[in-house]
C-alpha positions as CSV (number, residue, x, y, z in Angstrom):
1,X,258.7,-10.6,87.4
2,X,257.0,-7.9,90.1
3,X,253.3,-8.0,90.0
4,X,251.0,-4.9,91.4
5,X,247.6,-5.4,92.5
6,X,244.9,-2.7,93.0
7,X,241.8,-2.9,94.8
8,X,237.9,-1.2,94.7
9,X,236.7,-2.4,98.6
10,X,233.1,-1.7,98.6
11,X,230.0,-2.3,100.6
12,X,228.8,-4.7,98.4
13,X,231.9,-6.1,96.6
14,X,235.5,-5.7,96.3
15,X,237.1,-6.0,93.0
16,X,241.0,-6.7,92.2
17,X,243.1,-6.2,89.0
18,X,246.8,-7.9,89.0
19,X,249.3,-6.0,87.0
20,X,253.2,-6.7,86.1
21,X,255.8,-4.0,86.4
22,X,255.2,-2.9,82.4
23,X,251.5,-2.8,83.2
24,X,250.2,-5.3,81.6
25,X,246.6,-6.4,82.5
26,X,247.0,-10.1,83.8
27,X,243.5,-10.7,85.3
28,X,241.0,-9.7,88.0
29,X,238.8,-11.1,90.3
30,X,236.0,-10.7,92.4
31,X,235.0,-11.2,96.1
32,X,232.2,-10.2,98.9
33,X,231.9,-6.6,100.4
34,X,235.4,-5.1,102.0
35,X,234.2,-2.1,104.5
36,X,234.4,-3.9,107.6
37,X,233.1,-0.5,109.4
38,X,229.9,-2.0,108.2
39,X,230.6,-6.0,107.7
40,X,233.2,-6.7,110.1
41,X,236.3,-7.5,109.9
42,X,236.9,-11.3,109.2
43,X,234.3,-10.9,106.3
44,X,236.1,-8.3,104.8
45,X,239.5,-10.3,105.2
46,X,237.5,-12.9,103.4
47,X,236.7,-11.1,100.4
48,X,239.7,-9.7,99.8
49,X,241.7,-12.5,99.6
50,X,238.7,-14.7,97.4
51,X,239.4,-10.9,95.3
52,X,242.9,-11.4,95.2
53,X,242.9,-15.7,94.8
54,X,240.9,-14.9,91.9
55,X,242.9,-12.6,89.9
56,X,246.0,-14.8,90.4
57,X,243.9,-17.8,89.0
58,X,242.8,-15.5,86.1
59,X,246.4,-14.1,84.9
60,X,247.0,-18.6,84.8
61,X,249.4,-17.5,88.3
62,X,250.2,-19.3,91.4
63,X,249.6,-16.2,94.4
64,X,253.2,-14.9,95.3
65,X,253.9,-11.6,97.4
66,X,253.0,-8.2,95.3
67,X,255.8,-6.1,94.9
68,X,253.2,-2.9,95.6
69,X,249.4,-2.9,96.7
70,X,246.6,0.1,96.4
71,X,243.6,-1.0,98.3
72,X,240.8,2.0,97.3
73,X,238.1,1.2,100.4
74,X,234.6,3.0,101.4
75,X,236.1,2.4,104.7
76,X,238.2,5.2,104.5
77,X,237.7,8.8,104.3
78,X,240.4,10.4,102.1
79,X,243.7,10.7,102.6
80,X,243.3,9.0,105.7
81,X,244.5,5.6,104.5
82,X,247.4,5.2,107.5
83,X,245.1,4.1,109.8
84,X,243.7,1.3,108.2
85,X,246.9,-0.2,106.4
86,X,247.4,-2.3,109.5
87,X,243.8,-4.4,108.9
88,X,244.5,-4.1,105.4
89,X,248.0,-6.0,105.7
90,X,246.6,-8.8,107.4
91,X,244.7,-9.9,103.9
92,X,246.8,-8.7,101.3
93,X,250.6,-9.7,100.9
94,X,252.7,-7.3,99.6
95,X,255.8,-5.2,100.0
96,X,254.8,-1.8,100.0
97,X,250.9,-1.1,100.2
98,X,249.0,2.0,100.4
99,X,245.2,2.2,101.2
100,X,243.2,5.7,100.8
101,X,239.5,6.3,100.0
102,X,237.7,4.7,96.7
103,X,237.4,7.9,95.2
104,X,240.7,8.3,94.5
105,X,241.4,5.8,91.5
106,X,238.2,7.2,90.2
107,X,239.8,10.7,90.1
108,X,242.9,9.7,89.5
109,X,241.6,7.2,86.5
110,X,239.9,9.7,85.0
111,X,240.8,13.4,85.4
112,X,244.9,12.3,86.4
113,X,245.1,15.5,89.5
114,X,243.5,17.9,87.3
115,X,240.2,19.6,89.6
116,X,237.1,17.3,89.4
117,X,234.1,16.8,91.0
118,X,233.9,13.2,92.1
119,X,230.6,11.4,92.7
120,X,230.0,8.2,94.3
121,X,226.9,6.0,94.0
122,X,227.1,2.6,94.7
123,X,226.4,1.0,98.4
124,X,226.7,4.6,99.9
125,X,227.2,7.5,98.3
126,X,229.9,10.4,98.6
127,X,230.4,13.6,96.4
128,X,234.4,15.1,96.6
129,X,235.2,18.4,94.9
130,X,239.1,17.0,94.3
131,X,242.3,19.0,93.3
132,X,245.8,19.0,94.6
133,X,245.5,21.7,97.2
134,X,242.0,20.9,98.3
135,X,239.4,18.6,98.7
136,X,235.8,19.6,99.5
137,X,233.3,16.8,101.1
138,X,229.4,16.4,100.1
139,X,227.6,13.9,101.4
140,X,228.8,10.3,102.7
141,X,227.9,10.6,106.9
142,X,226.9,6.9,106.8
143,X,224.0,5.5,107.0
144,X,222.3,7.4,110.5
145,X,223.1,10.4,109.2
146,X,223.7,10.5,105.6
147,X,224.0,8.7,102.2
148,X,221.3,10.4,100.2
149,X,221.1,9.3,96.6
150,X,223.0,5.6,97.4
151,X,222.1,2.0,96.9
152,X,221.6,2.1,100.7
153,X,219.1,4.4,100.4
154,X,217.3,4.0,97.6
155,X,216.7,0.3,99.2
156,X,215.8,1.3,102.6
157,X,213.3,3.7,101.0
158,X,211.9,1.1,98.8
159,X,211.5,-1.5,101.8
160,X,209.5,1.3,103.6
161,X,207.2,2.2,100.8
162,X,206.4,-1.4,100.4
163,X,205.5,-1.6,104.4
164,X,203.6,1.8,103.8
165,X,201.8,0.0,101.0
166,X,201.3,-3.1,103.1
167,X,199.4,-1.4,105.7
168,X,197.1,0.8,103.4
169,X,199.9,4.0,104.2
170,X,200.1,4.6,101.1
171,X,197.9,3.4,97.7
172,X,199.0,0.0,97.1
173,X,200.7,-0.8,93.8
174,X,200.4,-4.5,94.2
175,X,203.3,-5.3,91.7
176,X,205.8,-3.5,93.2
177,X,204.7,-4.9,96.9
178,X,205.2,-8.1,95.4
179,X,208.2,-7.8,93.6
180,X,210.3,-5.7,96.8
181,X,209.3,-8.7,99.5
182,X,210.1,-11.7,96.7
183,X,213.4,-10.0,96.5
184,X,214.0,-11.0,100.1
185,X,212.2,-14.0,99.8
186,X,209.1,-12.8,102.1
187,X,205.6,-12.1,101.8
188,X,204.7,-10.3,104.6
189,X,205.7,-7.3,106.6
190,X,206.9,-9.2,109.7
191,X,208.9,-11.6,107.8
192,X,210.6,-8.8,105.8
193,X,211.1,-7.2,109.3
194,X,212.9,-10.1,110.5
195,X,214.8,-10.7,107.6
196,X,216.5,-7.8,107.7
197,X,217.0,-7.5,111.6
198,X,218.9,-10.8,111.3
199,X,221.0,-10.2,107.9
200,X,224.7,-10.5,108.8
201,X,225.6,-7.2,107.0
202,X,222.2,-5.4,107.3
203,X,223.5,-2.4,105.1
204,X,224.3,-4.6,101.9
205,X,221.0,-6.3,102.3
206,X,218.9,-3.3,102.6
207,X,221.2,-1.8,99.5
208,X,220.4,-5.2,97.1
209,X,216.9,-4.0,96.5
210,X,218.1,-1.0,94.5
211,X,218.6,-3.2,91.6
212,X,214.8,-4.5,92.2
213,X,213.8,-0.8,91.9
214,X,215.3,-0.6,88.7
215,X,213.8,-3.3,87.2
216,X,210.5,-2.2,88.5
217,X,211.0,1.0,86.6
218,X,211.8,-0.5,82.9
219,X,208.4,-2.3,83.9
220,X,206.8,1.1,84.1
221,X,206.4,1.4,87.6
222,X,205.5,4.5,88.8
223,X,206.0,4.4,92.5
224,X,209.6,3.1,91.0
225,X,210.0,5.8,89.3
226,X,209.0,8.4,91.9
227,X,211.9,6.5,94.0
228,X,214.6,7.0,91.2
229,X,213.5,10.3,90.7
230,X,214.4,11.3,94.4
231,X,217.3,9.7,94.6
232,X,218.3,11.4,91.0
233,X,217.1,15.0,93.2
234,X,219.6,13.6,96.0
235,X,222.8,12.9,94.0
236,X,222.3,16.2,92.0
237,X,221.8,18.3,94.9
238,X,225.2,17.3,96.4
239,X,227.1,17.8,93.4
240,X,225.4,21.1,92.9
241,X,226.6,21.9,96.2
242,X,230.3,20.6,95.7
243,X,230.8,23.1,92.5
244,X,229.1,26.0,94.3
245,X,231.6,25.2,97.0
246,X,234.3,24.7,95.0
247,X,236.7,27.3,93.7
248,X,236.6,27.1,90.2
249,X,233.7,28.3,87.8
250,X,233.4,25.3,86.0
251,X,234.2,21.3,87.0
252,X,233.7,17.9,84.8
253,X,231.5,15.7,86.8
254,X,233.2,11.8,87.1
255,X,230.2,9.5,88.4
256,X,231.1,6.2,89.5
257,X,229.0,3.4,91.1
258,X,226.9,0.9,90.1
259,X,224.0,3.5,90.3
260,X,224.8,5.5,88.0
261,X,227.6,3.6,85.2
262,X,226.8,5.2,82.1
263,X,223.5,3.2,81.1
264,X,222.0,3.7,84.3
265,X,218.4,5.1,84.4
266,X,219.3,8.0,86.5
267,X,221.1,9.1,84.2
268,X,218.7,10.9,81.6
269,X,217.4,12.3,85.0
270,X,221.1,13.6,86.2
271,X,221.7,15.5,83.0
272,X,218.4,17.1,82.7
273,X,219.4,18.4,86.4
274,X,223.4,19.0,85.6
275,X,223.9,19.8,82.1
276,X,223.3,23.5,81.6
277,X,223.4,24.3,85.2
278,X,226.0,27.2,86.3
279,X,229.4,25.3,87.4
280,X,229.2,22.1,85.9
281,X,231.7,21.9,81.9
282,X,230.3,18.2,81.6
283,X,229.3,14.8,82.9
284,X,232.2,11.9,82.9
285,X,232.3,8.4,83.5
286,X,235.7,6.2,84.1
287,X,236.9,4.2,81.4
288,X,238.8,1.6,83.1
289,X,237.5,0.2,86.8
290,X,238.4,1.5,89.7
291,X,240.0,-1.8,90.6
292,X,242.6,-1.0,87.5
293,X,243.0,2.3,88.3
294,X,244.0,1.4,92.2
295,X,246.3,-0.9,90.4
296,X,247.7,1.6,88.4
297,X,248.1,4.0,91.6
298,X,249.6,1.0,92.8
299,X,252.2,1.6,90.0
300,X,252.5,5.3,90.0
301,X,253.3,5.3,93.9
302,X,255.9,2.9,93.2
303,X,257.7,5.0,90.6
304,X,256.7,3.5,87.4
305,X,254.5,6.3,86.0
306,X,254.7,5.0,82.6
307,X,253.7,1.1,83.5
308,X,250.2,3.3,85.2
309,X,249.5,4.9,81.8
310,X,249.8,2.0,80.2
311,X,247.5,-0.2,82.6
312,X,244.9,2.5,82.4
313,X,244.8,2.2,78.3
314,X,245.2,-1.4,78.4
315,X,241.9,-1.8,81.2
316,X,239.6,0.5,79.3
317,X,236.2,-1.6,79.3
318,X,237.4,-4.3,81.3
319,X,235.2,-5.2,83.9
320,X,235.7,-7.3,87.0
């Protein structure tokens, strides 16, 4: 038996799904964040392989070589993969691997190579108008100089309103003071300052309070709510952009990211920006991971179009 693994590489976590050459869905696992732009390189070998360890231990698998590897990573821009298949090869045995940018199995997992706007929202953020003959970038300069509408951001922004509150800046809303600095274990502004001076990957840390946020806002926060609101603002105005750049009258949306899956907050916010609005047909969410969709590209590079279709029906609602 050939098995085919696919990976999602993130700034928070990389995910992998293990496949056979019929696509079946043998198992998945889980490990730490995979861009090693931001955490370095010998973390991100680490997670891979706990990624990959753990979908052989799921499938009830001893790890062999893969016959084929997709690693999708927020390390690479698109269709730029080349370059970083050499890193790549030191954590993940296989035959044949290709690496390119984690928006690719969302587009290809959802919308096949028909044209789509693609938007990211999980550690960073990135908005792609896709299509065979083109793609179009919004968005995604990193953390100096972009990232609007990310985890990343929203975080960072929360961190500063809670030093603005701190130091009488800005009215205080005690709750949400309390609640942003217990995330990181603090209770002061110098201690948070520290903390995050010394994190080992200062980007996921900063990011991790975005879930805080969240939970602040079902609490009926409102200086939570005026932070998902913006970051709402930010992720519509880049894919705004991408369709009024894009050739086409009309694109489907695909959002992907743990900001805005399908339940997400933001979203009541992002269609009452979107829906309606000149360019944009309708808002789409993947229905299989993007770990099983890199597994399927995994497949589909290797030949086996039918195994990929397959996969992708079998991993609809399975999540790592």
């Amino acid at each position: 038996m050939k098995y085919f693994a696919g990976y999602d590489g993130g700034g928070t976590k990389t995910a992998c799904v293990l496949t056979d050459e019929t696509g079946r869905f043998l198992g998945s696992g889980v490990g730490g964040p995979s861009n090693y732009l931001y955490c370095g390189k010998e973390i991100a070998a680490r997670s891979v392989c706990e990624a990959t360890e753990q979908a052989f231990a799921a499938a009830g698998l001893k790890p062999v070589r893969l016959e084929a590897a997709y690693m999708a990573s927020a390390a690479i821009l698109i269709r730029n993969g080349d370059a970083h298949v050499p890193f790549f090869s030191t954590c993940i045995d296989a035959e044949k691997l290709w690496c390119d940018s984690d928006l690719m199995p969302i587009w290809f997992g959802t919308a096949g190579e028909k044209p789509a706007v693609v938007s990211i929202a999980g550690t960073g953020a990135i908005t792609y108008v896709c299509s065979k003959d083109e793609l179009i970038r919004v968005n995604g300069w990193g953390t100096l100089l972009g990232d609007e509408g990310s985890g990343y951001d929203l975080g960072l922004h929360a961190a500063r309103l809670a030093m603005r509150m701190s130091d009488k800046r800005e009215q205080p809303e005690e709750d949400f003071v309390r609640a942003i600095f217990g995330h990181y274990g603090v209770t002061t502004p110098r201690e948070l300052l520290y903390h995050l001076h010394h994190s080992d990957d200062q980007r996921s840390e900063v990011a991790s309070a975005a879930k805080t946020v969240f939970a602040l806002y079902e609490k009926g926060s409102a200086a939570a709510e005026k932070l998902l609101r913006r970051t709402a603002d930010e992720i519509a105005l880049a894919v705004l952009t991408a369709v009024r750049e894009g050739p086409l009258e009309k694109y489907p949306v695909v959002f992907s990211g743990g900001l805005v899956r399908k339940e997400s907050a933001l979203i009541p916010m992002l269609r009452e920006k979107l829906l309606g609005q000149e360019g944009v047909s309708e808002m789409l969410w993947p229905e299989a991971h993007p770990a099983a969709a890199s597994a399927a590209l995994a497949l589909h590079m290797a030949g086996s179009d039918d195994a990929a279709d397959k996969l992708l029906q079998n991993a609809k609602g399975v999540r790592p």
